[in-house]
C-alpha positions in Angstrom: -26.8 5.9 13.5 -25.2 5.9 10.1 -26.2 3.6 7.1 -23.9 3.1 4.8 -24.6 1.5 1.4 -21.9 0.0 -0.9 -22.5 -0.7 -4.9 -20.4 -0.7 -8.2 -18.9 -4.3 -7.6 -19.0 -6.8 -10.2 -17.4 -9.4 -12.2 -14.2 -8.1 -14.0 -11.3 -9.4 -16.5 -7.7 -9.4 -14.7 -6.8 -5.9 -15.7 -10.0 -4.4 -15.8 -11.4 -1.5 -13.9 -14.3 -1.2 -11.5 -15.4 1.8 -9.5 -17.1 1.2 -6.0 -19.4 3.6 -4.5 -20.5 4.0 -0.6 -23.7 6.7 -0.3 -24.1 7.4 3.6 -27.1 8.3 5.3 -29.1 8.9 8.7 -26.4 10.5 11.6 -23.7 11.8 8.6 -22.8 14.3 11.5 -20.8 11.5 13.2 -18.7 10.3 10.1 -15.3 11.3 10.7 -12.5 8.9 8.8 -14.0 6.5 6.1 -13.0 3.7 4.7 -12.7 0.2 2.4 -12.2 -3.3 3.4 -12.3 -6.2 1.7 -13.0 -9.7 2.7 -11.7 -12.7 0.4 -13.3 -16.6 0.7 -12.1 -17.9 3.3 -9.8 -14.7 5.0 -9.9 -12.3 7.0 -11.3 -8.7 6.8 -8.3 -6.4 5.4 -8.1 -2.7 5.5 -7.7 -1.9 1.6 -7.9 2.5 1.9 -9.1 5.3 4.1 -9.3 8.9 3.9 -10.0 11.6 6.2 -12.7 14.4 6.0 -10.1 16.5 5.1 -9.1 14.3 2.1 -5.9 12.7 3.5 -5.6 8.9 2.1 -4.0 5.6 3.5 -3.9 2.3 1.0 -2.8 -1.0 1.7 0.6 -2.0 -0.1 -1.0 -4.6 -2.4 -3.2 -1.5 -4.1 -1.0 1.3 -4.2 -0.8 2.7 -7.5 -4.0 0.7 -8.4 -6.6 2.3 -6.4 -7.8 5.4 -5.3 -10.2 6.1 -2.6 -12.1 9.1 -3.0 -15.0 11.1 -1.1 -17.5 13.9 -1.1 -19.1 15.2 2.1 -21.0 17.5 0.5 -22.8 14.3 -1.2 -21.9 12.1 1.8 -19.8 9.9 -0.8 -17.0 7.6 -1.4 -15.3 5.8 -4.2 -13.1 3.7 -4.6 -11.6 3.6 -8.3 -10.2 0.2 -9.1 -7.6 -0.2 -11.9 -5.1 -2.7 -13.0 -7.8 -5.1 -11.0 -5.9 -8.7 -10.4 -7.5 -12.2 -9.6 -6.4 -11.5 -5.8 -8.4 -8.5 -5.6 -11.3 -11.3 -5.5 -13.5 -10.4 -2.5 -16.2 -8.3 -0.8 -16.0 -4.8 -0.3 -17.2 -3.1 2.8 -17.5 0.9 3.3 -16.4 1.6 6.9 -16.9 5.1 8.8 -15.5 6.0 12.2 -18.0 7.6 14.7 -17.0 11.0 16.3 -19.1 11.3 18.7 -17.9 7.2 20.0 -14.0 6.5 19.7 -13.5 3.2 18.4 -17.4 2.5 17.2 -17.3 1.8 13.2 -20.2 1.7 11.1 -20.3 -0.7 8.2 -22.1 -1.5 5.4 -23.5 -4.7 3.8 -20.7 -4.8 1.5 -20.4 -5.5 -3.1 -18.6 -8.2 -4.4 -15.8 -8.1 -6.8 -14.8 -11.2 -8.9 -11.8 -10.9 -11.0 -11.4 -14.6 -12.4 -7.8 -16.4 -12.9 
């Protein structure tokens, strides 16, 4: 099993920065792809960024050029570096990690809130 643990979020004026952070512990082994998602009131679960071990990233239109997803295996981090941040950016964040060793199994963490007030 992997335990991933999310922190950094936070209340934040509309332009303002935050950076999330995702430590990973227990089966690290069995981390392949990782991950952010973001969950607003009310809304479904949205992919926001991923990246690969081998550092290649994926963001969501609505943060491109705002955010940048990060990681270091050799610490068993991830960041997420939150600029430009925008009332709509309002939501939970959840680190996400795909399983090797299972296809399709995801590990997730308890997830950080963001607030960026209108």
């Amino acid at each position: 099993q992997v335990q991933l643990v999310e922190s950094g979020g936070g209340l934040v004026q509309p332009g303002g920065s935050l950076r999330l952070s995702c430590v990973a512990s227990g089966s690290i082994f069995d981390i392949n792809t990782m991950g952010w998602y973001r969950q607003a009131k009310g809304k479904g679960q949205l992919l926001v960024a991923t990246i690969t071990r081998g550092g290649s990233t994926n963001y969501a239109d609505s943060v491109k050029g705002r955010f940048t997803i990060s990681r270091d295996n050799a610490e068993n981090m991830m960041y997420l570096q939150m600029n430009s941040l925008k009332p709509e950016d309002t939501a939970v964040y959840y680190c996400n990690a795909a399983s090797i060793t299972y296809p399709g199994k995801m590990y997730w963490g308890k997830g950080t809130r963001v607030t960026v007030p209108s």
